[in-house]
TIMI-885661 format. One record per residue (C-alpha): x, y, z. Coordinates in pm, 1 decimal. Layout:
N
<node px="X" py="Y" pz="Z"/>
...
This chain:
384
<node px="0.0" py="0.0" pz="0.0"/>
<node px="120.0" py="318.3" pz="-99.4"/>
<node px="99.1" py="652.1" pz="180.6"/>
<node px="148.8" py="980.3" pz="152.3"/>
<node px="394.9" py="1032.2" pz="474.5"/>
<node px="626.0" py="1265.4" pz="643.3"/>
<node px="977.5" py="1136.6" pz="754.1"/>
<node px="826.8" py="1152.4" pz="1143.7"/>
<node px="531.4" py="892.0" pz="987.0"/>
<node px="741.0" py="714.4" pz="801.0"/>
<node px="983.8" py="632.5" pz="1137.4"/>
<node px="614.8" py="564.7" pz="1316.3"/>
<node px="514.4" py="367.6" pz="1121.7"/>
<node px="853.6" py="157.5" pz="1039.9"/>
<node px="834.5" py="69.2" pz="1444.3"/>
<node px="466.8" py="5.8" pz="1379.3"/>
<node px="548.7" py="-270.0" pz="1161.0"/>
<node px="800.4" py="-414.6" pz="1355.3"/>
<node px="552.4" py="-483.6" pz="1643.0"/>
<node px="778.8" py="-301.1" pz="1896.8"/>
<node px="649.9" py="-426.3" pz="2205.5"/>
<node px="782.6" py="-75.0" pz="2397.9"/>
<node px="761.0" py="244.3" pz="2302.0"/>
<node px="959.6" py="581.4" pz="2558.2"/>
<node px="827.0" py="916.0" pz="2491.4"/>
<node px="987.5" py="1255.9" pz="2527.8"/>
<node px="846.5" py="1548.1" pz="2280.6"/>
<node px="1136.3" py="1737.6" pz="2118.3"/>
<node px="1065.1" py="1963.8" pz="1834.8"/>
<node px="1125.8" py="1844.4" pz="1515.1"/>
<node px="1063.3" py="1449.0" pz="1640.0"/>
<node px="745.2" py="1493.7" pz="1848.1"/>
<node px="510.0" py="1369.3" pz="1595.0"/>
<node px="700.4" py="1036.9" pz="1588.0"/>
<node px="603.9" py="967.3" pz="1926.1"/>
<node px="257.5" py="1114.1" pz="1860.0"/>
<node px="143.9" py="904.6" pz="1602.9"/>
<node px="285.9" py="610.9" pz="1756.5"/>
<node px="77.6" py="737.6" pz="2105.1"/>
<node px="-204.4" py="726.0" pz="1902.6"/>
<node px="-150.4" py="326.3" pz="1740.5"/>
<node px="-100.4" py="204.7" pz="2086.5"/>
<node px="-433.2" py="405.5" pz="2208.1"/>
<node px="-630.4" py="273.0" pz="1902.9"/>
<node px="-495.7" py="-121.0" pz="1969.6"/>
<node px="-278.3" py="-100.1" pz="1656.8"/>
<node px="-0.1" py="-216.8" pz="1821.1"/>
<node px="30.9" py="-372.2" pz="2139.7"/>
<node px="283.1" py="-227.5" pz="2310.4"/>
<node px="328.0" py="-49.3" pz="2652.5"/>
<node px="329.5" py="324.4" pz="2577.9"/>
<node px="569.3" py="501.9" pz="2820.9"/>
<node px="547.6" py="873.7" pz="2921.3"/>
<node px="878.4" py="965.3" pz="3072.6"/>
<node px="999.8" py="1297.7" pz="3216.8"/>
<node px="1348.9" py="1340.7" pz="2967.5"/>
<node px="1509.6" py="1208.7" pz="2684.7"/>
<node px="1753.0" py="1044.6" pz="2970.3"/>
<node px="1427.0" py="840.1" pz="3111.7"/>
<node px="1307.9" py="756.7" pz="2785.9"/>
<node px="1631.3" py="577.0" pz="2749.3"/>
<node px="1665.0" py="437.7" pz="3044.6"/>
<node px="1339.6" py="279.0" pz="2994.7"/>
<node px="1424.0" py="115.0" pz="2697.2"/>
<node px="1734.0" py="-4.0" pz="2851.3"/>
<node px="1528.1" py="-198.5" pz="3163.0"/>
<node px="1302.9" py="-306.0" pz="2844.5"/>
<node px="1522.2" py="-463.8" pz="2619.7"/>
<node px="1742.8" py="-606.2" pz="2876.2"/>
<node px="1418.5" py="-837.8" pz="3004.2"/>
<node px="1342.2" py="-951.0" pz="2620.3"/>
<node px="1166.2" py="-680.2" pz="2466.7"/>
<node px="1165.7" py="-503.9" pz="2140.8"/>
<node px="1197.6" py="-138.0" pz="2186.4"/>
<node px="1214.4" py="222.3" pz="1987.0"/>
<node px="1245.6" py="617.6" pz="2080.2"/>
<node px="1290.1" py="866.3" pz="1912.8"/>
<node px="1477.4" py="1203.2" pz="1960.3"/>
<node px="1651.0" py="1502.5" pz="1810.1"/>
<node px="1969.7" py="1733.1" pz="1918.6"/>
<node px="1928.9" py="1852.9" pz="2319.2"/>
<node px="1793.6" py="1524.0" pz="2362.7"/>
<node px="1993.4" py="1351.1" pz="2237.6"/>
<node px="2271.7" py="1517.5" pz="2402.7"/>
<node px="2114.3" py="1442.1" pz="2733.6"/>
<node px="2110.7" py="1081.0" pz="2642.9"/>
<node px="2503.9" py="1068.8" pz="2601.1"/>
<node px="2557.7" py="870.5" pz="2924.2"/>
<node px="2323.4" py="589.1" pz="2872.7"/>
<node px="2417.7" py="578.0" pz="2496.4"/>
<node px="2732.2" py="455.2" pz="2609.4"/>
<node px="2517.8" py="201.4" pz="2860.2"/>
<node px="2308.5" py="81.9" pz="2577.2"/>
<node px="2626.2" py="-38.5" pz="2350.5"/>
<node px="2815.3" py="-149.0" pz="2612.0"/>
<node px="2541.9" py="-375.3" pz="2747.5"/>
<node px="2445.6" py="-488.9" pz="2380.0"/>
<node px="2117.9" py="-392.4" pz="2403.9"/>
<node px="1982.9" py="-354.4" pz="2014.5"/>
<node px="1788.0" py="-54.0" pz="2090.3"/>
<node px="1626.0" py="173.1" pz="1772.6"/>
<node px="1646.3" py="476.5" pz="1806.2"/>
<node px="1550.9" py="772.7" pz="1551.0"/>
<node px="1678.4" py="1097.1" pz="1593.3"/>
<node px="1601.7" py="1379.4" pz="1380.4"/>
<node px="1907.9" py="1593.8" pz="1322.9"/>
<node px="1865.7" py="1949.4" pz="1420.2"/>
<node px="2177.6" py="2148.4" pz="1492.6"/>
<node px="2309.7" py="2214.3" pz="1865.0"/>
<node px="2229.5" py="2525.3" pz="2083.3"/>
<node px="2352.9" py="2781.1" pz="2148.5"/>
<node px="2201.1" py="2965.1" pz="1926.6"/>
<node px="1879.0" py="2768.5" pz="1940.5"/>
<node px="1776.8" py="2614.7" pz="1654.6"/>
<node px="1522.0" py="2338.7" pz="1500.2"/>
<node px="1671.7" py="2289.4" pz="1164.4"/>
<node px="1857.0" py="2063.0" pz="1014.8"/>
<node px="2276.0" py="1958.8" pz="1099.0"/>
<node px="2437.4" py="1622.9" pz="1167.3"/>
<node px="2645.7" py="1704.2" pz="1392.5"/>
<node px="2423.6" py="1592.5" pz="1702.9"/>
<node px="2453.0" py="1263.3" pz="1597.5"/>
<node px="2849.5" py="1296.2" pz="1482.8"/>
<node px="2886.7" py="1369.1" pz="1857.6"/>
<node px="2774.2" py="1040.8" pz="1927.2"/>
<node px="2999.7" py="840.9" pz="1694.6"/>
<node px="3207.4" py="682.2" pz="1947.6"/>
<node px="2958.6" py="518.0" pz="2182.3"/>
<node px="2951.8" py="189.7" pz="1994.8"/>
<node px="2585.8" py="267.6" pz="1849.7"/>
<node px="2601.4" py="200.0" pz="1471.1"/>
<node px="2509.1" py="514.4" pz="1291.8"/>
<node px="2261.5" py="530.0" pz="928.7"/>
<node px="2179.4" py="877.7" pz="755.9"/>
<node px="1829.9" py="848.3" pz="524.3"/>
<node px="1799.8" py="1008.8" pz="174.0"/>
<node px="1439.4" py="993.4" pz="195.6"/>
<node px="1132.6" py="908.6" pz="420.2"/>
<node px="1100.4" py="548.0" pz="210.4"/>
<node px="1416.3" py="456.6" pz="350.9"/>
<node px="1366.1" py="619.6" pz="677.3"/>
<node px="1059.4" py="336.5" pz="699.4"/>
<node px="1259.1" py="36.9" pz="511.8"/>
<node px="1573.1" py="132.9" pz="765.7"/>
<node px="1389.0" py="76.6" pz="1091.5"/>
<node px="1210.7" py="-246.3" pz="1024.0"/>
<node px="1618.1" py="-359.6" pz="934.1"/>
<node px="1769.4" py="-215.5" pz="1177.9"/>
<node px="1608.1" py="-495.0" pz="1429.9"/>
<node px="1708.3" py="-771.3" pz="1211.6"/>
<node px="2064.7" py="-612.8" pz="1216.2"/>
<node px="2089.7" py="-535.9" pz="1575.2"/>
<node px="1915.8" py="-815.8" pz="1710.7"/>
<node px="2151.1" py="-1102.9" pz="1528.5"/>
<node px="2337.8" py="-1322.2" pz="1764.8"/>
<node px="2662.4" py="-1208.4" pz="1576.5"/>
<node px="2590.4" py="-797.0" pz="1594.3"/>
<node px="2406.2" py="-717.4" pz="1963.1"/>
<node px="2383.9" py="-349.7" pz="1895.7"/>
<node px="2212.9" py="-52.5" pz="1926.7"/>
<node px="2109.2" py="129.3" pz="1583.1"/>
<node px="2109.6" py="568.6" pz="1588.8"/>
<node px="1874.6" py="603.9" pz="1242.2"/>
<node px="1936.2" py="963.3" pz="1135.7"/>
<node px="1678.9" py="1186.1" pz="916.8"/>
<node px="1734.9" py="1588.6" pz="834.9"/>
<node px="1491.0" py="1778.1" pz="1046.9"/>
<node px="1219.9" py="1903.4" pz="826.8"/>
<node px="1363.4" py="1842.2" pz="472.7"/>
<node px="1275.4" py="1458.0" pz="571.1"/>
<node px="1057.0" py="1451.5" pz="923.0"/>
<node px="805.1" py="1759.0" pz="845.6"/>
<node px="779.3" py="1671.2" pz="430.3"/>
<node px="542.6" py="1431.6" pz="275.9"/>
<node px="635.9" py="1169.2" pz="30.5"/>
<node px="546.6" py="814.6" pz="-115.7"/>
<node px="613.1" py="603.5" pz="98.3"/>
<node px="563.2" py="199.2" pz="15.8"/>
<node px="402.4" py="66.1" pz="331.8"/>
<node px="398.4" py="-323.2" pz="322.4"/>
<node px="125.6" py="-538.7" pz="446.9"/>
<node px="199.0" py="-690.1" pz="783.2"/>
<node px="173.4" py="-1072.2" pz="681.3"/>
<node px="525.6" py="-995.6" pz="444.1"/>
<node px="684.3" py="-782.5" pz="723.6"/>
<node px="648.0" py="-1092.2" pz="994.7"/>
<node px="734.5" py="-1314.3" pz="767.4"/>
<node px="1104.1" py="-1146.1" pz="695.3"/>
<node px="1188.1" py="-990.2" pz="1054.7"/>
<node px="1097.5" py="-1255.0" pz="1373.3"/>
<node px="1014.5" py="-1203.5" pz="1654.7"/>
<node px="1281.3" py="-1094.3" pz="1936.2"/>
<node px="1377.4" py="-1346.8" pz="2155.4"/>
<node px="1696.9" py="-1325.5" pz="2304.8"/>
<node px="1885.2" py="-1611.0" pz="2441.4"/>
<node px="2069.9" py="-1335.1" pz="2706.5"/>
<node px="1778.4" py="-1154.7" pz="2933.1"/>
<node px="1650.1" py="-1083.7" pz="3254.4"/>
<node px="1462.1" py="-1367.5" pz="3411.4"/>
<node px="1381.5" py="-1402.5" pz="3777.8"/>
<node px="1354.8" py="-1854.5" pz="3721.3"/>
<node px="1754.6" py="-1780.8" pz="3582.2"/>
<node px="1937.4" py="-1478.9" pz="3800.5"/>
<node px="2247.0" py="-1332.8" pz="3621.6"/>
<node px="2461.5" py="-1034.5" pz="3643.8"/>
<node px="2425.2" py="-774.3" pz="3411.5"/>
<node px="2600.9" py="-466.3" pz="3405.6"/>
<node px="2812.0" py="-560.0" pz="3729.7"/>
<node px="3147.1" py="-351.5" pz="3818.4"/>
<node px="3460.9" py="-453.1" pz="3566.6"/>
<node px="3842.5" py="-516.4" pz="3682.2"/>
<node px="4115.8" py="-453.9" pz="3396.1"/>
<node px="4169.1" py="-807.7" pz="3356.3"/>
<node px="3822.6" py="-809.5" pz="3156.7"/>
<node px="3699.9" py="-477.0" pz="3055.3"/>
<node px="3972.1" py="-459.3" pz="2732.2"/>
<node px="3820.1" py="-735.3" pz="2618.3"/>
<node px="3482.1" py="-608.2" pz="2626.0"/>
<node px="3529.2" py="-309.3" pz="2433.6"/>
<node px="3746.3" py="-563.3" pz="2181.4"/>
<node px="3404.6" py="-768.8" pz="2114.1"/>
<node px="3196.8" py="-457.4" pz="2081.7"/>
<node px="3454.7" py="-376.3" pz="1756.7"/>
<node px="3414.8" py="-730.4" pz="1665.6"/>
<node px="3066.8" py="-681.5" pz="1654.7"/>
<node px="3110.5" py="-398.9" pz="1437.5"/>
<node px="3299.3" py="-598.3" pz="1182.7"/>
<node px="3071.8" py="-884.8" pz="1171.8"/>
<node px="2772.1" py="-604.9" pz="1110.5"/>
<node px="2907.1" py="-524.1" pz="779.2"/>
<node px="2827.5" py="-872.8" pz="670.1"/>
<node px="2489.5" py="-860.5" pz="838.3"/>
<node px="2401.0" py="-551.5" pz="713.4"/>
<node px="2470.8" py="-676.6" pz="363.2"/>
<node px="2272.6" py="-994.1" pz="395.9"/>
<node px="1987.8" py="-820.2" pz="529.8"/>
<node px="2002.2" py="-608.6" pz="228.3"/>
<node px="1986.3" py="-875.4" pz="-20.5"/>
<node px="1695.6" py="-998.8" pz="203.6"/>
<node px="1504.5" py="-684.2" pz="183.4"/>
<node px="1570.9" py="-646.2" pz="-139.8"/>
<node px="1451.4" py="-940.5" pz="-295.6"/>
<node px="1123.4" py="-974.8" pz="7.3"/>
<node px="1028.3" py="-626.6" pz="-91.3"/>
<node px="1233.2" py="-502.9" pz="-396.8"/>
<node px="1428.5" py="-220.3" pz="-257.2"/>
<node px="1814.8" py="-226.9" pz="-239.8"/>
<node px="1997.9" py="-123.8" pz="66.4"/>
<node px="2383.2" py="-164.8" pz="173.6"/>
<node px="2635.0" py="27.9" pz="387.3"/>
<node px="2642.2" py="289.1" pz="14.4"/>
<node px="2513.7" py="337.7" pz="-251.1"/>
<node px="2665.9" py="401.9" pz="-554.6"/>
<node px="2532.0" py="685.8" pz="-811.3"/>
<node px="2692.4" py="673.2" pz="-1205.7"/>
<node px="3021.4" py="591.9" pz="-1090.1"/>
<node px="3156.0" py="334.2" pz="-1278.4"/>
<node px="3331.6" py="561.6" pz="-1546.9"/>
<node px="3327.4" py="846.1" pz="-1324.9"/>
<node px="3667.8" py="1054.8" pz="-1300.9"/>
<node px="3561.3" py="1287.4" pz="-1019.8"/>
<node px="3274.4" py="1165.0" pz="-756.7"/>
<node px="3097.7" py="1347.0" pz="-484.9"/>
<node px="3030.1" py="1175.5" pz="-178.8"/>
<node px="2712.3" py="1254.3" pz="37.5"/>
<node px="2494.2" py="1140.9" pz="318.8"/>
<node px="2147.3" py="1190.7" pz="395.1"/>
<node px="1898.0" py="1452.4" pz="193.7"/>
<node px="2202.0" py="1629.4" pz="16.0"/>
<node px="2241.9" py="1283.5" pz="-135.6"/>
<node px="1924.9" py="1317.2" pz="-349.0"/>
<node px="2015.5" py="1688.5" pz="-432.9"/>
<node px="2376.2" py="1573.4" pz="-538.4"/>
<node px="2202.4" py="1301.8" pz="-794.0"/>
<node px="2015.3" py="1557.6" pz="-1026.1"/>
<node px="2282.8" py="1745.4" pz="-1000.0"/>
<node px="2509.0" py="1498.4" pz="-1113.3"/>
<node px="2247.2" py="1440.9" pz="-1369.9"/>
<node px="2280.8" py="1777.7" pz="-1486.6"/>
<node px="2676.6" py="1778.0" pz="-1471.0"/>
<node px="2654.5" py="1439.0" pz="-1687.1"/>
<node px="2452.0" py="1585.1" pz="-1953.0"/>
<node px="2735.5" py="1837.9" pz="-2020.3"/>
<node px="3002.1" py="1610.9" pz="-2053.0"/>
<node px="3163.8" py="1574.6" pz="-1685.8"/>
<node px="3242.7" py="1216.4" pz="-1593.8"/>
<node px="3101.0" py="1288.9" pz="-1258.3"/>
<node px="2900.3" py="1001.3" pz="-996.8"/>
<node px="2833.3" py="1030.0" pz="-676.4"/>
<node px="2884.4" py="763.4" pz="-325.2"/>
<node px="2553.4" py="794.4" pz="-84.7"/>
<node px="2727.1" py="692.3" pz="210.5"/>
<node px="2443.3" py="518.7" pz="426.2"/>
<node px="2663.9" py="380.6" pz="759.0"/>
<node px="2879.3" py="624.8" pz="938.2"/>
<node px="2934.8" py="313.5" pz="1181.2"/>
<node px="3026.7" py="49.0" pz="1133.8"/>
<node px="3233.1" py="246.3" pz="850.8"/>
<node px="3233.2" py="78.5" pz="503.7"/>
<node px="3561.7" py="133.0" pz="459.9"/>
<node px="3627.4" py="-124.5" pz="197.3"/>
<node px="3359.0" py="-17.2" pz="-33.5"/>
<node px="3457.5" py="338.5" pz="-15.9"/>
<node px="3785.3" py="203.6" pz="-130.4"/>
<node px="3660.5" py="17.5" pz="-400.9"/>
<node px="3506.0" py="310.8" pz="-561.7"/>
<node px="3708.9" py="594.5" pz="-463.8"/>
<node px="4047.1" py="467.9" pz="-584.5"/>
<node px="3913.7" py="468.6" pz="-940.7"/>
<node px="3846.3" py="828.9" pz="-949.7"/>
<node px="4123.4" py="1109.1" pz="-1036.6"/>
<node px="3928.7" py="1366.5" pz="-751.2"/>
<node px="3684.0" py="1316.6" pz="-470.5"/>
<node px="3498.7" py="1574.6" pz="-258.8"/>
<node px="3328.1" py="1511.8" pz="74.0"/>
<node px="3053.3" py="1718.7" pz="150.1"/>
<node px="2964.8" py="1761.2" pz="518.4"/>
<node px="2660.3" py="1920.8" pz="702.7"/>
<node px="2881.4" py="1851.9" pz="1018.6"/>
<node px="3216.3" py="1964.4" pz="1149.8"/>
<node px="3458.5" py="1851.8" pz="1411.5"/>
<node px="3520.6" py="2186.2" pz="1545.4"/>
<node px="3961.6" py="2236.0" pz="1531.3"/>
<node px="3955.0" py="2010.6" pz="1234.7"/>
<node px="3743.4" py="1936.8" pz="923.6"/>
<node px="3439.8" py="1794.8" pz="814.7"/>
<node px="3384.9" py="1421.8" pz="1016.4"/>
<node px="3282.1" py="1231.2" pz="716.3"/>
<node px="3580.1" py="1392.2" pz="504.3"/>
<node px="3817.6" py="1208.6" pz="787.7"/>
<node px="3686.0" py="923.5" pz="740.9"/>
<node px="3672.3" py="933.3" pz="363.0"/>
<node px="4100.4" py="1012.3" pz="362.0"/>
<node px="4118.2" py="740.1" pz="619.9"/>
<node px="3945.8" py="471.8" pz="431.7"/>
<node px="4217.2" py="552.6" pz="158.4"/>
<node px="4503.1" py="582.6" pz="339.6"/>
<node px="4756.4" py="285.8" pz="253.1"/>
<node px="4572.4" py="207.5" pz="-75.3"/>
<node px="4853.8" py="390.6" pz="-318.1"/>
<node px="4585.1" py="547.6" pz="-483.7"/>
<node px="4671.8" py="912.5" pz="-596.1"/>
<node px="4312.5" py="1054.4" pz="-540.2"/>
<node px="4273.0" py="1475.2" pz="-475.2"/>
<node px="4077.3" py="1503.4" pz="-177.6"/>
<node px="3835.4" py="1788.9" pz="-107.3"/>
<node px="3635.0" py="1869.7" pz="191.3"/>
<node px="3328.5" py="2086.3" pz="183.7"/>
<node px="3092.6" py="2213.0" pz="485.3"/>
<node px="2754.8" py="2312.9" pz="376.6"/>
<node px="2384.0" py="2361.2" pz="511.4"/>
<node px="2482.8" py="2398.7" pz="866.0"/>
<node px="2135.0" py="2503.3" pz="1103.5"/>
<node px="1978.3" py="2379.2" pz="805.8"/>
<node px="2106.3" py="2651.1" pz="580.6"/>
<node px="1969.0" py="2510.8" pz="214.6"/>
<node px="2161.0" py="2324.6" pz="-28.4"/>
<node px="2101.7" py="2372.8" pz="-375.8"/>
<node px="2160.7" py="2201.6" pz="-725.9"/>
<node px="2348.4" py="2503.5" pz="-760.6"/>
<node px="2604.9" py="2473.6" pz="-460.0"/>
<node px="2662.1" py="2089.4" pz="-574.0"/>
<node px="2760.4" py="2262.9" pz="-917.0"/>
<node px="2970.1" py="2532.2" pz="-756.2"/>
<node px="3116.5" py="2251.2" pz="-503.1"/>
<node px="3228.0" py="2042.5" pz="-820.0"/>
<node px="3368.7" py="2350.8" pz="-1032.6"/>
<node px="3589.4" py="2429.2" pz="-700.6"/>
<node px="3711.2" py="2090.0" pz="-714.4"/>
<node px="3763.4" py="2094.1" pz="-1093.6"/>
<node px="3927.7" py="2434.7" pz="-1086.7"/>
<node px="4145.6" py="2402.6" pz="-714.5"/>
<node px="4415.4" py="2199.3" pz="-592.7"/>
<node px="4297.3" py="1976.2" pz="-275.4"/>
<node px="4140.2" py="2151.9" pz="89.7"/>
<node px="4075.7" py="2000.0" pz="377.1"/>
<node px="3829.9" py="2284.3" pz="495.3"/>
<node px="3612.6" py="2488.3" pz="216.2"/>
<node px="3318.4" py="2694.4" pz="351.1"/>
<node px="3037.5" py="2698.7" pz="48.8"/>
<node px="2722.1" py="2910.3" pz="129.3"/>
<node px="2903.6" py="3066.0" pz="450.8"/>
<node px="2837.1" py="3450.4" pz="504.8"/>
<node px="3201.6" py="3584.7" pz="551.9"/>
């Protein structure tokens, strides 16, 4: 069944179809009408799932946490401040491999207060062991959450899952979104039954105080984990893909197999970066772009795979890492470092507090790199 659905819906409704059996609750602007809607399919009998009001963004984690950890599938939602506020128990969640969903709505940090789109409240986070996926569009916003428990809840992975959507260029704009019928969507993702929970018949420590001579090794399986959820991630895709007909891996790839420069994205700038591709294509520039879809785990091989083909490659940020350069640029120069390749590398900032980024900035972002030798740091759309 086809809907007409915002990016908030869309998340609603992706935890919706995975029969979340708990569902934390903390308004934020631009992700309150996530928690709405889903307020109102647990009121209507929808879904049945406790429905809990909490008094912060820390409760409503903490309340997943307690939910999970006894055997029960569970999604919030949040944006920013909130997410902020949730730092400490983000590290909890990861460290007690607790596949938690959570969707946050990227809106740019305060001071000065804003409500508009930036990544870098979720860049912030990119340590805490949570594996991190930016949405083009509210159809994968949906797709992404009903995954993301497959993902998360193998026996291999044990992770939580930050799903990322631009504040009101995705959550507050409606689009097609392909809902599937519920028979299909229980057929492909099972029901969540952990062999590692809270059970008062079998007692067990959980989250007990750690001596050096184990906690190393924690944090070693937690980057295991991460390895083994490339692999995951990919099978799931090929899952999806031929259950429901969409394609979904740690990139995506955008007319780049003869391309001699390439543009690489994340999130809504992704789709902007296509038709203008599209538009740079029709004039004669071998030009393709790489939708980067997991910030963690990192697809570092697949970057390299595509990248080292191309002559120049330009990153293109709606984050920074204040003192040093855009965070997805890093990554990008990391991925290639050791490969021999002799690739120009270019980062851009752009849209910050949800400053608009045109067809027209792509363009200008792709002359610069035509026309410059390689930066680390170039401002485009900044008032200087």
């Amino acid at each position: 069944m086809k809907k007409i659905l915002t990016g908030n819906f869309a998340a609603a409704y992706g935890a919706t179809a995975a029969r979340v059996n708990v569902v934390a609750a903390y308004p934020i602007t631009p992700q309150t009408t996530i928690v709405e809607i889903l307020s109102e399919i647990v009121a209507d009998g929808k879904l049945k799932a406790d429905f809990v009001k909490v008094e912060s963004e820390h409760s409503a984690l903490a309340a997943c946490i307690g939910a999970q950890a006894a055997g029960a599938r569970t999604f919030t939602a949040t944006s920013a401040q909130g997410l902020a506020l949730m730092h400490e128990l983000i590290h909890w969640t990861a460290r007690a491999r607790l596949p938690i969903v959570l969707t946050n709505v990227n809106r740019a940090m305060a001071p000065g207060w804003s409500i508009w789109a930036d990544a870098t409240d979720s860049i912030a986070q990119r340590d805490t062991g949570w594996m991190q996926v930016y949405c083009e569009n509210n159809q994968e916003v949906f797709d992404t959450v009903i995954m993301s428990y497959m993902i998360g809840e193998n026996e291999d992975v044990l992770l939580p899952t930050l799903i990322n959507l631009d504040a009101f260029f995705l959550s507050h704009t409606s689009q097609i979104v392909d809902v599937y019928d519920e028979k299909t969507i229980d057929g492909f993702l099972p029901k969540y039954n952990p062999s590692i929970k809270l059970d008062v018949n079998k007692p067990t420590s959980f989250g007990a105080l750690t001596s050096p001579e184990h906690y190393f090794e924690f944090s070693y399986k937690i980057q295991n984990a991460h390895e083994r959820a490339k692999d995951v991630i990919r099978e799931v895709g090929e899952k999806f893909a031929k259950t429901f007909g969409k394609e979904y891996g740690l990139v995506e790839e955008y007319r780049c197999d003869d391309a001699e420069e390439i543009l690489v994205t994340y999130g809504t700038i992704a789709g902007t970066t296509k038709d203008a591709i599209d538009r740079l294509r029709d004039r004669g520039n071998k030009v393709g772009a790489l939708k980067i879809r997991y910030f963690r785990p990192f697809p570092e091989e697949e970057v390299r795979e595509v990248l080292s083909k191309a002559k120049k490659v330009a990153v293109i940020d709606r984050a920074l890492s204040f003192g040093h350069e855009g965070p997805f640029f890093s990554e990008v120069k990391a991925s290639l470092y050791g490969t021999g390749s002799n690739v120009d590398m270019y980062g851009f900032i752009v849209g910050l507090g949800g400053r608009d980024v045109s067809i027209a900035d792509i363009e200008k972002i792709y002359n610069h790199m035509k026309e410059n030798k390689p930066e680390n740091l170039i401002w485009i759309g900044v008032k200087k």
